[in-house]
C-alpha positions as CSV (number, residue, x, y, z in Angstrom):
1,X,112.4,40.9,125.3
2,X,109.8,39.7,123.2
3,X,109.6,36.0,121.5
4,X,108.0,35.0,118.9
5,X,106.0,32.5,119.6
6,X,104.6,31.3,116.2
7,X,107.7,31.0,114.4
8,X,108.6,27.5,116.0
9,X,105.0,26.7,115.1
10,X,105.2,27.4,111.6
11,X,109.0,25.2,111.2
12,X,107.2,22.2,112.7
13,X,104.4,22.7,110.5
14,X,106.5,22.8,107.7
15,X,108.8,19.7,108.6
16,X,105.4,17.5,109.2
17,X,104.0,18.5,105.6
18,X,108.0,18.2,104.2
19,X,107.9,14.3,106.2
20,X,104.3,13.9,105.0
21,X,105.2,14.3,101.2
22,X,108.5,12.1,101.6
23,X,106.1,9.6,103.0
24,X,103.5,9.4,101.0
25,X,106.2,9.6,97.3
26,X,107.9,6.5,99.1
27,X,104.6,4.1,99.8
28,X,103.5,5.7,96.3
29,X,106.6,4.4,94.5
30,X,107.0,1.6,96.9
31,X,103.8,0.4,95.5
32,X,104.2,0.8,91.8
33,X,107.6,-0.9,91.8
34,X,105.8,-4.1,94.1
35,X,103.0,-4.2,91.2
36,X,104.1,-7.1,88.6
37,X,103.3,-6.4,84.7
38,X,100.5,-8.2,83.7
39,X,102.4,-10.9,81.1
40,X,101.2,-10.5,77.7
41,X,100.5,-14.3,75.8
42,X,101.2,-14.9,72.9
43,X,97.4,-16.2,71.2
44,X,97.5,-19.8,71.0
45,X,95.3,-22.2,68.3
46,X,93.3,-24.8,69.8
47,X,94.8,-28.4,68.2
48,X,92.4,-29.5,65.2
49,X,90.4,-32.6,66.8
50,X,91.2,-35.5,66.2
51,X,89.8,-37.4,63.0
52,X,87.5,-40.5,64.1
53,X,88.8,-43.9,62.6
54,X,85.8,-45.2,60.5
55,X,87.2,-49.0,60.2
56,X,87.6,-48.5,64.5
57,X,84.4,-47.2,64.7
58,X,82.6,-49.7,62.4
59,X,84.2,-52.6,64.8
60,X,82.6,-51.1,67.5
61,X,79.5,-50.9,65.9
62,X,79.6,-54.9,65.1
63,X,80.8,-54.5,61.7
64,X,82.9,-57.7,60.7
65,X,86.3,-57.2,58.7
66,X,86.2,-55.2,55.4
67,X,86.6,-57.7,52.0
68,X,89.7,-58.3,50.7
69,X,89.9,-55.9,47.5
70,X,90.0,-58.3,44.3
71,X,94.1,-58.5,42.6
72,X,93.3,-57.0,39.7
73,X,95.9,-58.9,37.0
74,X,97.0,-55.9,34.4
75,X,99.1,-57.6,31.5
76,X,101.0,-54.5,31.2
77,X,102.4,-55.0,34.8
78,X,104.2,-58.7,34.2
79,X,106.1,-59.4,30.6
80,X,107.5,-63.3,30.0
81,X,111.2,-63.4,29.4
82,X,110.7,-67.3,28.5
83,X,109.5,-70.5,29.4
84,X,110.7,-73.8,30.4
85,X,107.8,-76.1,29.5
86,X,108.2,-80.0,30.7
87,X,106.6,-81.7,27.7
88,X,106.9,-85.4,29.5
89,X,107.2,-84.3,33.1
90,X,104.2,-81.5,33.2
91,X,106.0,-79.1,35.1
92,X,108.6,-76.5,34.3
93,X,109.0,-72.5,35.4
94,X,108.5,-69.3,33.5
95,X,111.1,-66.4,33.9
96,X,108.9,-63.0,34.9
97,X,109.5,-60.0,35.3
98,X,107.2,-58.2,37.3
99,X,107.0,-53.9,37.3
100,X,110.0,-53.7,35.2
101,X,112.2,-55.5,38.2
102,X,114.4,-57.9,36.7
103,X,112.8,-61.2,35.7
104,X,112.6,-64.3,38.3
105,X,111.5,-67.7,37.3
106,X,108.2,-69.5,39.0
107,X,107.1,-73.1,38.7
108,X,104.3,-74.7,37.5
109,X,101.4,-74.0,40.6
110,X,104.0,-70.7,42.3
111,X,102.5,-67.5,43.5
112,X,103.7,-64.5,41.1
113,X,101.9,-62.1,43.3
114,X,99.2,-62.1,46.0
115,X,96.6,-64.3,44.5
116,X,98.0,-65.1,41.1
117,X,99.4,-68.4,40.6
118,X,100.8,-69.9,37.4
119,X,98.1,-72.3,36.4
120,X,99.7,-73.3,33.1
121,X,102.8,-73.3,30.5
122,X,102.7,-73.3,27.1
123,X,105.4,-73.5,24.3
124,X,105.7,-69.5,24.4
125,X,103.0,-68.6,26.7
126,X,102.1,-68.9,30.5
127,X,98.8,-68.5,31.8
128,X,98.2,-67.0,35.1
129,X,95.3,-67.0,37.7
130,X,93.4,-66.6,40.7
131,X,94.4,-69.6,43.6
132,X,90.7,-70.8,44.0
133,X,89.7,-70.2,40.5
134,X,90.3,-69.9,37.2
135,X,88.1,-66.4,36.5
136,X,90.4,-63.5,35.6
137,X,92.8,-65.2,34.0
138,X,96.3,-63.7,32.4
139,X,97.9,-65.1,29.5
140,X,101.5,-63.9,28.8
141,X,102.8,-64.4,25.3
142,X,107.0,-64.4,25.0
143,X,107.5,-61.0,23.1
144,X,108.6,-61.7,19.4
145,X,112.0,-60.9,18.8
146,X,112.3,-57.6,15.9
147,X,114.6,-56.9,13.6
């Protein structure tokens, strides 16, 4: 009886290359699945910088504080209502109204606003004016009645 010797060869040859393939397919898919996406960002702006404060800056520097601004007294902002003038006594209060708010009285030597005082009453006038001096001066006149 004769055997055929190469035909157990060739079915181990075959298996190797058949266990070779199923090998190599699983460490090829084993590594694509292990391999994380790379993430995708979305783009980001930088912050704007930060402004530099000029009055903080000019401190540092040595600067001293700024001037107070001057009050600038428009007529247009106060209208007299009326006035109670003291003839005998000196004193008395004017009623003001100040940025169309309703009117409020002040005395003779009483701050309207910051750095206006009312330096002086009249029969139908009131003269306002600076604390330390009398430059820039207001005088309010008691509107005359129409009609």
């Amino acid at each position: 009886m004769m055997t055929n010797t190469s035909a157990p060869w060739g079915l181990r040859l075959g298996t190797l290359a058949l266990w070779a393939l199923a090998g190599a397919s699983l460490v090829y898919w084993g590594l694509k699945l292990a391999v994380r996406p790379p993430l995708v960002s979305a783009p980001v702006a930088a912050p704007a910088p930060p402004l530099p404060d000029a009055q903080a800056l000019a401190r540092l520097l040595g600067a001293g504080p700024a001037p107070a601004a001057p009050v600038v007294a428009t007529p247009s902002r106060f209208v007299l209502q009326g006035v109670l003038a003291g003839t005998a006594s000196g004193g008395g209060a004017a009623l003001i109204a100040i940025d169309n708010q309703p009117a409020r009285p002040f005395r003779l030597g009483a701050a309207v606003t910051d750095g206006l005082v009312v330096k002086s009453l009249g029969r139908r006038q009131v003269r306002l004016g600076p604390s330390e001096g009398t430059e820039g001066a207001v005088t309010l006149e008691v509107p005359e009645k129409g009609g």
